[in-house]
DRENDO-1510 file (C-alpha; in Angstrom, 1 decimal, always signed):
<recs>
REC; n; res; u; v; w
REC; 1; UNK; -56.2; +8.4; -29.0 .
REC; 2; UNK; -53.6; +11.0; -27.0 .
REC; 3; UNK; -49.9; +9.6; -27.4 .
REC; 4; UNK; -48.2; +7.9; -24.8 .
REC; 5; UNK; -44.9; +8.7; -23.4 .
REC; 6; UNK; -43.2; +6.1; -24.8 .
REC; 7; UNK; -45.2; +6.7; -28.2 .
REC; 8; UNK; -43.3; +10.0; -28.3 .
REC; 9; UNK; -40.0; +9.0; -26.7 .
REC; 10; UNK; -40.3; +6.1; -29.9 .
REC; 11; UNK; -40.9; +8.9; -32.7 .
REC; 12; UNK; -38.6; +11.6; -31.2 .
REC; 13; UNK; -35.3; +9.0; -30.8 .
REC; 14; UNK; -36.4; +7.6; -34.5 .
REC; 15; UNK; -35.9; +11.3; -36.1 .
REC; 16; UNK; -33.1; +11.9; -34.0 .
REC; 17; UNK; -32.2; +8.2; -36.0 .
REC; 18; UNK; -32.6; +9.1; -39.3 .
REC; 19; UNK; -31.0; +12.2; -39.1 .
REC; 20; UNK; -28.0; +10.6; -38.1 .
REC; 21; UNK; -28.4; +8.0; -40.6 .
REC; 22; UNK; -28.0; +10.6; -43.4 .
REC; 23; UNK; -25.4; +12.2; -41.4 .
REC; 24; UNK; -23.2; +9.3; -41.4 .
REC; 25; UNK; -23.6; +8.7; -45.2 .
REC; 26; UNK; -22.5; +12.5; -45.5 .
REC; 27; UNK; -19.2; +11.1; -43.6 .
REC; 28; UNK; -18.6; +7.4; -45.4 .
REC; 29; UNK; -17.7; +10.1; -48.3 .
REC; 30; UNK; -15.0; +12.2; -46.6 .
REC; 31; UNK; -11.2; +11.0; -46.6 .
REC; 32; UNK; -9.6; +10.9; -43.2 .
REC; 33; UNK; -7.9; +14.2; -43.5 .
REC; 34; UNK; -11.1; +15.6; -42.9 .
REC; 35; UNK; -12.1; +13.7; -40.3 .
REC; 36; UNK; -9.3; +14.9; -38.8 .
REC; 37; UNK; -10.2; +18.2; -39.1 .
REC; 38; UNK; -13.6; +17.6; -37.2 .
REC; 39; UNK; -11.7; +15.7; -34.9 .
REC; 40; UNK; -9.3; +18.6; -34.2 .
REC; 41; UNK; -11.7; +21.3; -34.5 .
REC; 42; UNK; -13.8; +19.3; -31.7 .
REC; 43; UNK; -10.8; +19.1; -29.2 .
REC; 44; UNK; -9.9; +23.3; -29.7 .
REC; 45; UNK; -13.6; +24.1; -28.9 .
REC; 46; UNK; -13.3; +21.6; -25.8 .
REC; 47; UNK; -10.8; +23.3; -24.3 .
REC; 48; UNK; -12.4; +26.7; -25.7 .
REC; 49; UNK; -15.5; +25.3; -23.6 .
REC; 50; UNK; -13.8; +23.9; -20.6 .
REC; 51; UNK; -15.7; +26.8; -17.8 .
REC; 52; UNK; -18.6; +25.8; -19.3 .
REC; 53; UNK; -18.1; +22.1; -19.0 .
REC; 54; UNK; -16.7; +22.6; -15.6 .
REC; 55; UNK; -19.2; +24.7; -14.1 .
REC; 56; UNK; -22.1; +21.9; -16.0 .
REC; 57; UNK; -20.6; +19.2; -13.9 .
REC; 58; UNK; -20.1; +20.9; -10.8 .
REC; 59; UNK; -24.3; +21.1; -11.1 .
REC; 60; UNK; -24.1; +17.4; -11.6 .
REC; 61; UNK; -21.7; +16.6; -8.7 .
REC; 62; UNK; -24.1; +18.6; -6.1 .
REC; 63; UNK; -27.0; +16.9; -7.6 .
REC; 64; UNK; -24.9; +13.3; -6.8 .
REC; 65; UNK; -24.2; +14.7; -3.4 .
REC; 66; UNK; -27.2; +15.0; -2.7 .
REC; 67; UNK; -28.5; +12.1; -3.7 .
REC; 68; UNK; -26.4; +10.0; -1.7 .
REC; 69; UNK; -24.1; +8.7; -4.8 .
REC; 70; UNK; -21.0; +6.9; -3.7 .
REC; 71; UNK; -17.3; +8.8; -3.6 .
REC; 72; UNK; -16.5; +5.9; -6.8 .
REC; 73; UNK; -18.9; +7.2; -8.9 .
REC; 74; UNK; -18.8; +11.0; -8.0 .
REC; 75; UNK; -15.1; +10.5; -9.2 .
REC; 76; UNK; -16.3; +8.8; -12.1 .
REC; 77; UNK; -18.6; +11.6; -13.1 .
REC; 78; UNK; -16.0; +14.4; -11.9 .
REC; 79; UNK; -14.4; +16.5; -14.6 .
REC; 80; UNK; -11.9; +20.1; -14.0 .
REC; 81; UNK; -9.7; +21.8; -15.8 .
REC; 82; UNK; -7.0; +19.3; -16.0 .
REC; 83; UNK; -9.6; +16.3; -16.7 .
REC; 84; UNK; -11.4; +18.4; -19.5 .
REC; 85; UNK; -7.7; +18.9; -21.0 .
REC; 86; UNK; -6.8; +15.3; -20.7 .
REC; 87; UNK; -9.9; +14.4; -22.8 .
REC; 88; UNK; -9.3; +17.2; -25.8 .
REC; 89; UNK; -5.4; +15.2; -25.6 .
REC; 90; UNK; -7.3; +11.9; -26.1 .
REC; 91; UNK; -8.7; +13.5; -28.9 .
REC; 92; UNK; -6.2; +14.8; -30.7 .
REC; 93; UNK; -4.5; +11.4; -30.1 .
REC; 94; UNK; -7.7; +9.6; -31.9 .
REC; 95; UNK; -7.1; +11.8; -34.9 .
REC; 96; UNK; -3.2; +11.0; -35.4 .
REC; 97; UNK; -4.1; +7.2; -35.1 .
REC; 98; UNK; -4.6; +5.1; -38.6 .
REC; 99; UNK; -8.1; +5.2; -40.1 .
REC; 100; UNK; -9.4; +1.8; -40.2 .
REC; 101; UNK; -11.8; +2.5; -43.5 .
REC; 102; UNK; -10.5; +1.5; -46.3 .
REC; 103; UNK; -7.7; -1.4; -45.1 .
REC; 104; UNK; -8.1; -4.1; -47.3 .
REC; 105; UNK; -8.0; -7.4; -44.4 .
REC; 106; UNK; -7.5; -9.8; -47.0 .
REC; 107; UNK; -7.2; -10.2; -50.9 .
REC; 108; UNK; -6.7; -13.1; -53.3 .
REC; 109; UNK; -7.3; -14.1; -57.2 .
REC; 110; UNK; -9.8; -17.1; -57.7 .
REC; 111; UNK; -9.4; -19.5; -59.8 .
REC; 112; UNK; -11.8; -18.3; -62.0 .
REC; 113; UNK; -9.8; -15.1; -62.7 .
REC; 114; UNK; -11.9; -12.7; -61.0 .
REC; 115; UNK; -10.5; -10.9; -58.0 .
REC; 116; UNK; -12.1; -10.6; -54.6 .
REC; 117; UNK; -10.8; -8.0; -51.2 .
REC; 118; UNK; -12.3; -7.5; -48.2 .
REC; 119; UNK; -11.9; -4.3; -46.6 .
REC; 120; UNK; -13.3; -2.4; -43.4 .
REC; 121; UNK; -16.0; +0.5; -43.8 .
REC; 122; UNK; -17.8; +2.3; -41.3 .
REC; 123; UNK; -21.2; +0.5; -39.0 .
REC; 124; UNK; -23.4; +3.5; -39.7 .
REC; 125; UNK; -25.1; +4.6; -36.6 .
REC; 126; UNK; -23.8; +3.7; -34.0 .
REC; 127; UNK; -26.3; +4.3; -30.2 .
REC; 128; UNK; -24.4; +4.3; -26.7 .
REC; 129; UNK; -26.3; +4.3; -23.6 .
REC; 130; UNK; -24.1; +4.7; -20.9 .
REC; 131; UNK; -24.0; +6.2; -17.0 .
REC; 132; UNK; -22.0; +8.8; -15.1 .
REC; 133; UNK; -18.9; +9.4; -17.6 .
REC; 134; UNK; -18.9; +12.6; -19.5 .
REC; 135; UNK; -15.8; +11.4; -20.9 .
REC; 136; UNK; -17.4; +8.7; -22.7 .
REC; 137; UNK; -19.9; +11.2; -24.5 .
REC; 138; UNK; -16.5; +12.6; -26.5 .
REC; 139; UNK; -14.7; +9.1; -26.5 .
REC; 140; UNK; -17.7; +7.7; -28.2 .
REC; 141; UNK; -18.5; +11.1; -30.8 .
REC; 142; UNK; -15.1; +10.7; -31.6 .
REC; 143; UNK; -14.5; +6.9; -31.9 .
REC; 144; UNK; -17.6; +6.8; -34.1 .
REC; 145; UNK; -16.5; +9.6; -36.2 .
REC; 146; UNK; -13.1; +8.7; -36.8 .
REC; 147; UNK; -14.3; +5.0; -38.3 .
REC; 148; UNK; -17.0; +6.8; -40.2 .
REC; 149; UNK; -20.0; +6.7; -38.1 .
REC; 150; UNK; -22.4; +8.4; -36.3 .
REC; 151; UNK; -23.4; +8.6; -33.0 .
REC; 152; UNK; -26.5; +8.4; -31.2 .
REC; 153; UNK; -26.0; +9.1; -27.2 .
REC; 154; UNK; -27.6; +8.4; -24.6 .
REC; 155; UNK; -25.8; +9.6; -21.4 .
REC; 156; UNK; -27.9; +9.1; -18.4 .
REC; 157; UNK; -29.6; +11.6; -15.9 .
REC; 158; UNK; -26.3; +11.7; -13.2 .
REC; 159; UNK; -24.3; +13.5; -16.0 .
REC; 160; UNK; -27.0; +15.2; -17.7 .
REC; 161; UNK; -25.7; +18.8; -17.3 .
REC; 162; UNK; -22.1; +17.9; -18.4 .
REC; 163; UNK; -23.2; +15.6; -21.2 .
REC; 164; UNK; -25.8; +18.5; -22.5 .
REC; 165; UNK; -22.4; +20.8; -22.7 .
REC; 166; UNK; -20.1; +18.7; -24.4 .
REC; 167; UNK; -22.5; +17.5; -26.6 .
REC; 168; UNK; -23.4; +21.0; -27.8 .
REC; 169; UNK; -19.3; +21.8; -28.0 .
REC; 170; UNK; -19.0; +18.9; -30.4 .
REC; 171; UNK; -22.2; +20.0; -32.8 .
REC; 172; UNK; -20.9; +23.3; -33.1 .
REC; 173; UNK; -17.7; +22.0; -33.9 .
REC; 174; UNK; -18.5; +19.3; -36.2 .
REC; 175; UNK; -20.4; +22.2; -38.3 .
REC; 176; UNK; -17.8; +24.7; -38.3 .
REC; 177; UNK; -16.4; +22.5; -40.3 .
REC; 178; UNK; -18.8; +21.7; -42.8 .
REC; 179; UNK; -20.3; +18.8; -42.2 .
REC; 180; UNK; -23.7; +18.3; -40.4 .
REC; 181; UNK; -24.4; +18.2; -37.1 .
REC; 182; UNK; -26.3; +15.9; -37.0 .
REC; 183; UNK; -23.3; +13.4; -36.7 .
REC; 184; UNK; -23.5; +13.6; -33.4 .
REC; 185; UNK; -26.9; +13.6; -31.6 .
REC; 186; UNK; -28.2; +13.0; -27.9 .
REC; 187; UNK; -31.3; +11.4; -26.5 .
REC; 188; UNK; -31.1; +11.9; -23.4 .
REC; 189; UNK; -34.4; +14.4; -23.4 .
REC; 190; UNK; -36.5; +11.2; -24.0 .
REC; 191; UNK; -35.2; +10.0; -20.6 .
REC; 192; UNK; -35.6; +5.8; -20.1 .
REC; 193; UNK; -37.8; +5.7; -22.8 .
REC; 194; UNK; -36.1; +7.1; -25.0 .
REC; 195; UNK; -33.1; +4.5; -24.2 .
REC; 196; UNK; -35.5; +2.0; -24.8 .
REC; 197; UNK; -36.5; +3.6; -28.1 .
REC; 198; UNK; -32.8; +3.7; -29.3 .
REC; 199; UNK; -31.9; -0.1; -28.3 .
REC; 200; UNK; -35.5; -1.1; -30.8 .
REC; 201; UNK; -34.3; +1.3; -33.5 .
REC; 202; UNK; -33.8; -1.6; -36.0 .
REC; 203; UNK; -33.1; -0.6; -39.3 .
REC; 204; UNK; -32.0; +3.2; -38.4 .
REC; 205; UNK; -29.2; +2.0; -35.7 .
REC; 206; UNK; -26.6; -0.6; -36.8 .
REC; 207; UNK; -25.2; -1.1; -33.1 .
REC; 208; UNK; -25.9; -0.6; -29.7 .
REC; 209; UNK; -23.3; -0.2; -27.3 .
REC; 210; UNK; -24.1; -0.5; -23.2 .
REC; 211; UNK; -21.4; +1.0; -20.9 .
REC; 212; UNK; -22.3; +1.1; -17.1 .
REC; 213; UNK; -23.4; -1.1; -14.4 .
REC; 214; UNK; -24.3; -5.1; -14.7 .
REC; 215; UNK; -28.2; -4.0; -14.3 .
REC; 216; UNK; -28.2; -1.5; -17.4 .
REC; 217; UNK; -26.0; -3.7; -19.5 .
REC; 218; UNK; -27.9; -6.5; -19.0 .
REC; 219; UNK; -31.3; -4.6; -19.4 .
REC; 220; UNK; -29.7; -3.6; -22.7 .
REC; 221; UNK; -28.8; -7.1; -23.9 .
REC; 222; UNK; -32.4; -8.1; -22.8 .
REC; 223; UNK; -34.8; -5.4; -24.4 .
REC; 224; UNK; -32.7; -4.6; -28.0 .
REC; 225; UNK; -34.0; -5.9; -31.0 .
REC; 226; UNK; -30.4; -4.0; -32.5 .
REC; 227; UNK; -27.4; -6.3; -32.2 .
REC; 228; UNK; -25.7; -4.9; -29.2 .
REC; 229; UNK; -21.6; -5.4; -27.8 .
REC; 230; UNK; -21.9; -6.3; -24.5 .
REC; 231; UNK; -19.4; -4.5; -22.7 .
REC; 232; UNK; -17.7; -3.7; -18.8 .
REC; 233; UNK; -18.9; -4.9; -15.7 .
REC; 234; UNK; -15.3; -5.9; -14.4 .
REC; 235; UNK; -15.6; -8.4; -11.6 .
REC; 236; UNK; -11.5; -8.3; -11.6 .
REC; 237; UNK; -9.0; -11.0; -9.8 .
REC; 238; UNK; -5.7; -10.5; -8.9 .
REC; 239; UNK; -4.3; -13.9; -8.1 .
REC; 240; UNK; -0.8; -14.0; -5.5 .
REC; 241; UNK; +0.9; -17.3; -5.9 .
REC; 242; UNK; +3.5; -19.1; -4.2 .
REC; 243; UNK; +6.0; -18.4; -6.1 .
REC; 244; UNK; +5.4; -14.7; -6.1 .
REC; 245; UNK; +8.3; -12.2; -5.4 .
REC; 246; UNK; +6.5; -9.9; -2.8 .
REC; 247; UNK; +8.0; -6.7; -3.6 .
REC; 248; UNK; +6.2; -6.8; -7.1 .
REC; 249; UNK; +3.3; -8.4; -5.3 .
REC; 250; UNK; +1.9; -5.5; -3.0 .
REC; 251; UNK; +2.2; -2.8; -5.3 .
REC; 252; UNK; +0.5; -4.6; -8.1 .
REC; 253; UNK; -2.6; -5.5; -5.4 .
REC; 254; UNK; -2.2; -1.3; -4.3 .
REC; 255; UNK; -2.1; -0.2; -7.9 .
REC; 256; UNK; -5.3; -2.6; -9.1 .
REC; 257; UNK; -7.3; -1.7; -6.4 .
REC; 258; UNK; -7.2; +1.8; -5.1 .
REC; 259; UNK; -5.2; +4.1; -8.1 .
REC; 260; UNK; -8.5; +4.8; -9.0 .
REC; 261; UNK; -11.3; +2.8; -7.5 .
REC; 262; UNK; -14.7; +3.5; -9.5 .
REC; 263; UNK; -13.3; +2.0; -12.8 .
REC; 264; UNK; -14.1; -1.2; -14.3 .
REC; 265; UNK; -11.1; -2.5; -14.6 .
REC; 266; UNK; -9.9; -2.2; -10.6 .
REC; 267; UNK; -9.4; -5.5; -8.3 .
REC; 268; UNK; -12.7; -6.4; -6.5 .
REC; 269; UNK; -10.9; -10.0; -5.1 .
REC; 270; UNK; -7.4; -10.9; -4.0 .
REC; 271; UNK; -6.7; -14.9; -4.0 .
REC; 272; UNK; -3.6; -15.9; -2.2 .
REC; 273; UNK; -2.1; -18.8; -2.5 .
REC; 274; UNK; -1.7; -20.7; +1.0 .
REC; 275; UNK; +2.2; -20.9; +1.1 .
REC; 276; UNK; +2.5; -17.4; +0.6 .
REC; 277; UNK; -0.4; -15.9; +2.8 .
REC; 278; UNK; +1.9; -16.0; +6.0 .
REC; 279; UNK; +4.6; -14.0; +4.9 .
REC; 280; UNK; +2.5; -11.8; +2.1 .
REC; 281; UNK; -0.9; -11.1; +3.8 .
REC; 282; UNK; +0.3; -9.2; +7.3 .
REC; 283; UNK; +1.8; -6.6; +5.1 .
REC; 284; UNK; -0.7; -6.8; +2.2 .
REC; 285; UNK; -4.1; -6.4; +4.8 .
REC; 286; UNK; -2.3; -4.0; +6.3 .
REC; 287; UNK; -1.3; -1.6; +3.7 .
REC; 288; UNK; -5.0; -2.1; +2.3 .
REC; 289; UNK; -6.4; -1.1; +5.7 .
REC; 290; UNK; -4.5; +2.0; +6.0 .
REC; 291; UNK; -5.6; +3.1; +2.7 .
REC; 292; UNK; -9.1; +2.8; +3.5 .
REC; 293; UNK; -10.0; -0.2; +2.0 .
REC; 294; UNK; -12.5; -2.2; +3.4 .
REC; 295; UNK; -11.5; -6.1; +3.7 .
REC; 296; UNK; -14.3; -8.7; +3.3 .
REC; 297; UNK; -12.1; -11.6; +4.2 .
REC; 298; UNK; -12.4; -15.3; +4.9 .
REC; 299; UNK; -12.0; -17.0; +7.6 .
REC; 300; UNK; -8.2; -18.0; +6.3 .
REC; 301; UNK; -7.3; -14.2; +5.6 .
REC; 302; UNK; -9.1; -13.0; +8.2 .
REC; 303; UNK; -6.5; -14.5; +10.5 .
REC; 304; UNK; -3.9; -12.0; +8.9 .
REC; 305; UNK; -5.6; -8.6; +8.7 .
REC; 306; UNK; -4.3; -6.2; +11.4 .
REC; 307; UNK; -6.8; -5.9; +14.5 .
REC; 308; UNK; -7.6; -1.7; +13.7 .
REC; 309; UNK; -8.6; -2.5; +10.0 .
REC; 310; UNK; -12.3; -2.8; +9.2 .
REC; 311; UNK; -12.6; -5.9; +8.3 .
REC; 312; UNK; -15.3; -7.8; +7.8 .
REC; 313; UNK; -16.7; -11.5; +6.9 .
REC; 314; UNK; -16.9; -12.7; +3.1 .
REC; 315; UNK; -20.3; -13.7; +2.1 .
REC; 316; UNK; -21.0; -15.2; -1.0 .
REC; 317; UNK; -22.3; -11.8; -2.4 .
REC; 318; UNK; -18.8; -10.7; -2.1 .
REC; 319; UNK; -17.4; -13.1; -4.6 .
REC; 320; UNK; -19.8; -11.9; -7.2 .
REC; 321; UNK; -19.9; -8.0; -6.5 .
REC; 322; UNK; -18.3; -4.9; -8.4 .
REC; 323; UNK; -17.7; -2.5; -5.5 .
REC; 324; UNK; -16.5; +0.4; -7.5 .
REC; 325; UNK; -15.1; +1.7; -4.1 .
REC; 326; UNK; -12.2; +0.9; -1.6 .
REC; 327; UNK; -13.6; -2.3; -0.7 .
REC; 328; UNK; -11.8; -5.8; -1.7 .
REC; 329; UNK; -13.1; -9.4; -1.2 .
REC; 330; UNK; -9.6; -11.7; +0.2 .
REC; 331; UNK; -9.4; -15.3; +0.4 .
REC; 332; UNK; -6.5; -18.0; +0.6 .
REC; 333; UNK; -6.7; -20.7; -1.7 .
REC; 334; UNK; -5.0; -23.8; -1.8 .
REC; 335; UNK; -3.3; -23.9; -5.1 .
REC; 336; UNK; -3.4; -22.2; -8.4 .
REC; 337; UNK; -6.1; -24.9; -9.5 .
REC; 338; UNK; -7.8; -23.6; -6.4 .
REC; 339; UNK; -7.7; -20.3; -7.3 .
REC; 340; UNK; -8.6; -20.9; -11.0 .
REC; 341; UNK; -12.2; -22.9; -9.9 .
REC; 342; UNK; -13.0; -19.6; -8.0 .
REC; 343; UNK; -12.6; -17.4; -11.1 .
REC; 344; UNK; -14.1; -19.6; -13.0 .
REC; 345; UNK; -17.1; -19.5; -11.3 .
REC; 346; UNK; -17.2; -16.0; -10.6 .
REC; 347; UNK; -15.3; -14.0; -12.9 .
REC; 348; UNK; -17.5; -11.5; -15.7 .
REC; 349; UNK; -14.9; -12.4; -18.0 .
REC; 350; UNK; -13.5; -8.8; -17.8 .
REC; 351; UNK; -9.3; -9.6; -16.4 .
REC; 352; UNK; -8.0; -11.1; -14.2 .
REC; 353; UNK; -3.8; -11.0; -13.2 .
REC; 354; UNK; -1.5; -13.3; -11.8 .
REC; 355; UNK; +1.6; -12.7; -9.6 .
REC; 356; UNK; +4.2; -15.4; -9.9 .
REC; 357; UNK; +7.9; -15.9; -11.0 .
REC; 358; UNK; +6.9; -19.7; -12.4 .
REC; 359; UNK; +6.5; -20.2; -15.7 .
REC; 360; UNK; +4.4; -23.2; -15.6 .
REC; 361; UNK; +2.3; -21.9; -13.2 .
REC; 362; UNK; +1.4; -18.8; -15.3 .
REC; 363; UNK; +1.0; -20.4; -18.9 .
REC; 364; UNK; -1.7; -22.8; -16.6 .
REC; 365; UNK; -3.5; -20.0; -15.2 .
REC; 366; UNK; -3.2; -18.1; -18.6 .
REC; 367; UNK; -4.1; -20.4; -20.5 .
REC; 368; UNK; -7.1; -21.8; -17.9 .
REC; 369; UNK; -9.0; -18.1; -18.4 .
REC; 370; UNK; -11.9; -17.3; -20.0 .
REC; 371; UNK; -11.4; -13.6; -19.7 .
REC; 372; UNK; -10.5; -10.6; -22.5 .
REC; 373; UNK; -7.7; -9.6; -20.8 .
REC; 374; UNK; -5.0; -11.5; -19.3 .
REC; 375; UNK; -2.1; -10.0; -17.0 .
REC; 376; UNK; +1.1; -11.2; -15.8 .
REC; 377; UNK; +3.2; -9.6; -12.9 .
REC; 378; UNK; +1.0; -6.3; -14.0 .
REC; 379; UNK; -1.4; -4.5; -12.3 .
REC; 380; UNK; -5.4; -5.1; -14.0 .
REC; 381; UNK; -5.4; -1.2; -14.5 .
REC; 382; UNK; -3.8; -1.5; -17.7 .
REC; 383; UNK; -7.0; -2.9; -19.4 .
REC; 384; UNK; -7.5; +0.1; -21.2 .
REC; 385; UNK; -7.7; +1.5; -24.6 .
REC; 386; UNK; -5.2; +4.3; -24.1 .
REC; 387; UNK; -2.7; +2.0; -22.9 .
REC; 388; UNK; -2.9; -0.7; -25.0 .
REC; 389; UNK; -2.3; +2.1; -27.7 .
REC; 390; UNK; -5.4; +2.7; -28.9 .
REC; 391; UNK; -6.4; +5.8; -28.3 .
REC; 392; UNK; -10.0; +6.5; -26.5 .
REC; 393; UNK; -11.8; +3.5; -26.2 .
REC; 394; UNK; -15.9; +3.3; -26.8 .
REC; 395; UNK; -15.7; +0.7; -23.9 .
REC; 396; UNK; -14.5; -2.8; -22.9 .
REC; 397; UNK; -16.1; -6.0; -24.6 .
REC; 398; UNK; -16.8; -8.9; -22.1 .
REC; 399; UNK; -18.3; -10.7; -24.6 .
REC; 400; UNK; -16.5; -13.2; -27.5 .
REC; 401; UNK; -18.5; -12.0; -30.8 .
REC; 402; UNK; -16.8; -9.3; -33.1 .
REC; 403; UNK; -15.0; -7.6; -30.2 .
REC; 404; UNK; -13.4; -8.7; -26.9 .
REC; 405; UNK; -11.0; -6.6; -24.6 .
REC; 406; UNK; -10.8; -2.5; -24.8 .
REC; 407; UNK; -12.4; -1.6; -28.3 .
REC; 408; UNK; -11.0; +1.0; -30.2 .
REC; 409; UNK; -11.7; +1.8; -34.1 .
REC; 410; UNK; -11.8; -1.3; -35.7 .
REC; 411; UNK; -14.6; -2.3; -33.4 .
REC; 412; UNK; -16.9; +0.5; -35.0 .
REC; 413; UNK; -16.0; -0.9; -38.5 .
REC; 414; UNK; -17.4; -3.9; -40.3 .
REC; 415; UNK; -16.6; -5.2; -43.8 .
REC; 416; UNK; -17.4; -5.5; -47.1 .
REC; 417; UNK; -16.9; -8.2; -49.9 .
REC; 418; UNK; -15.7; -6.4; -53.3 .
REC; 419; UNK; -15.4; -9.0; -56.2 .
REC; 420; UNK; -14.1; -7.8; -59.3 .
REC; 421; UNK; -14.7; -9.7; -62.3 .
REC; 422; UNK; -14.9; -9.2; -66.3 .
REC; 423; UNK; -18.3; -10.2; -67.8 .
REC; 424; UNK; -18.1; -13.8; -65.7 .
REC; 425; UNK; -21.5; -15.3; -64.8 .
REC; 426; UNK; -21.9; -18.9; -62.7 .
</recs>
């Protein structure tokens, strides 16, 4: 009987598997120093590369053009010069951080004599299946390399040119110096199929990592037989109280909404609190409006937007949605309880901020969330890895098991039980 496609989609990503999985126990043997060096030798070769990147992605931007895709996600997908330099500086940052392998989290002496650690060693093979970001295709090769993995990608047909590029760059680098390329593998060839192929890879992939939009994620957590993070979708809340000083107000609300609008962490609703709307909306709406943004305001809000913005009615769609583009959802609420019930019931758990100058009023709403991330008097665009210091992150985990917030190294580690005993038997 004549394959199918997903017949050879299955056998190709499974070689591509175990490959990598004798790849990565090439790697559990080498000390960090020489990670290091791979690590190093992969940012040199990416600036060595960058025309060639460049020119890659400007293929995929024209491609996006054409096909409609929105100015959020173009810049999402965008890399130049400066962008392809910013990523080799991430990586060189990734190598100077501490290696995870090896820490010993805990250590005691039982009773019986014998002694027992447990320390952090690498997952094994780790698969990513995201969309649109080249960068992620060296955050995640380098992440998973640095905590002793490998790394199975699987970048999506918007960035297929650029992710093709870099992920030959990294190859050649990871074999020049001495160590096989194999470390780092893409599966993007085998197109949906193979994605599916990769997320039922049990027993060649240890993890499965989804970074993209709420329908891929949650095709991801659906179809895997592979235990999978669940990272991303950022349905973010920026909360103005009434106790709010202003002046830190509006450029927190600027900063989390349009300093760079097709990220996961930017606002998508501003809740004001209804003592403060009068004096803080007029200004707020209006500096919005005349940054582009499109306002999908209640009735309450709608009363202060300024008659030349676009604005438009709030739907309940709007409460739930993840523009990834200069759009914002505004409504008033009546207290902070108020605006708690609504995140509540809409948030995806990603982070939310509050903007007030009482301290009972933020330890309530702090401690009322149910989110990774948390932020006070700060704008939500600090829910990153870089920023919270550590390094390139393989995503952001919206979920509660092994890994919540931005994930950096130790989320690519597990651990192991060593017990250390003379002759004793139970």
């Amino acid at each position: 009987m004549a394959q199918t496609s997903s017949d050879v989609a299955r056998e190709g990503v499974e070689r591509v598997a175990r490959r990598a999985k004798s790849a990565a126990r090439v790697l559990r043997q080498c000390g960090t120093a020489q990670k290091n060096s791979v690590l190093n030798a992969i940012a040199d070769a990416l600036e060595m590369n960058t025309d060639v990147i460049v020119s890659a992605n400007a293929r995929d931007l024209a491609a996006g053009r054409t096909a409609g895709t929105s100015a959020g996600l173009l810049d999402r997908l965008m890399l130049d010069g400066e962008r392809v330099r910013s990523i080799a500086n991430a990586v060189r940052n990734v190598a100077a951080l501490p290696d995870p392998v090896g820490n010993v989290v805990r250590g005691s002496t039982l009773p019986n004599g014998m002694s027992l650690i447990e320390k952090r060693v690498p997952m094994g093979v780790v698969g990513m299946i995201y969309e649109s970001r080249p960068n992620v295709t060296v955050d995640a090769a380098v992440l998973a390399l640095k905590s002793g993995n490998a790394a199975i990608l699987r970048g999506g047909r918007a960035a297929a040119e650029s992710n093709k590029e870099i992920v030959r760059v990294i190859r050649e680098a990871i074999e020049s110096q001495g160590l096989p390329a194999d470390l780092v593998a893409s599966v993007d060839e085998f197109g949906r199929e193979g994605s599916v192929a990769l997320m039922r890879a049990r027993g060649l992939v240890d993890l499965v990592i989804p970074r993209g939009g709420a329908g891929l994620i949650q095709t991801v957590v659906r179809e895997a037989t592979v235990p999978v993070i669940e990272t991303g979708v950022g349905n973010v809340h920026v909360y103005v109280d009434e106790a709010a000083d202003v002046a830190k107000a509006l450029p927190i609300v600027m900063n989390a909404k349009t300093q760079r609008v097709g990220v996961c962490n930017a606002a998508e609703t501003l809740l004001v609190h209804e003592k403060i709307a009068p004096s803080f909306l007029p200004a707020m709406l209006d500096a919005l409006s005349t940054a582009g943004v499109v306002l999908h305001a209640d009735a309450a809000s709608k009363a202060f937007a300024p008659a030349s913005g676009n604005v438009v009615d709030a739907t309940e769609t709007d409460w739930e949605t993840e523009y990834l583009a200069l759009e914002l959802a505004v409504k008033v609420v009546a207290d902070v309880d108020d605006a708690i019930e609504h995140i509540l019931r809409y948030t995806s758990g990603h982070t939310e901020a509050i903007v007030s100058e009482n301290y009972s009023t933020i330890r309530h709403f702090v401690d009322s969330m149910d989110s990774a991330v948390v932020a006070v008097n700060a704008s939500t665009r600090f829910t990153d890895g870089g920023e919270f210091g550590l390094g390139a992150e393989i995503g952001i985990s919206t979920q509660k098991l092994h890994a919540r917030g931005p994930m950096g190294l130790e989320a690519l580690t597990t651990t192991t039980w060593i017990l250390q005993g003379d002759g004793n038997v139970r």
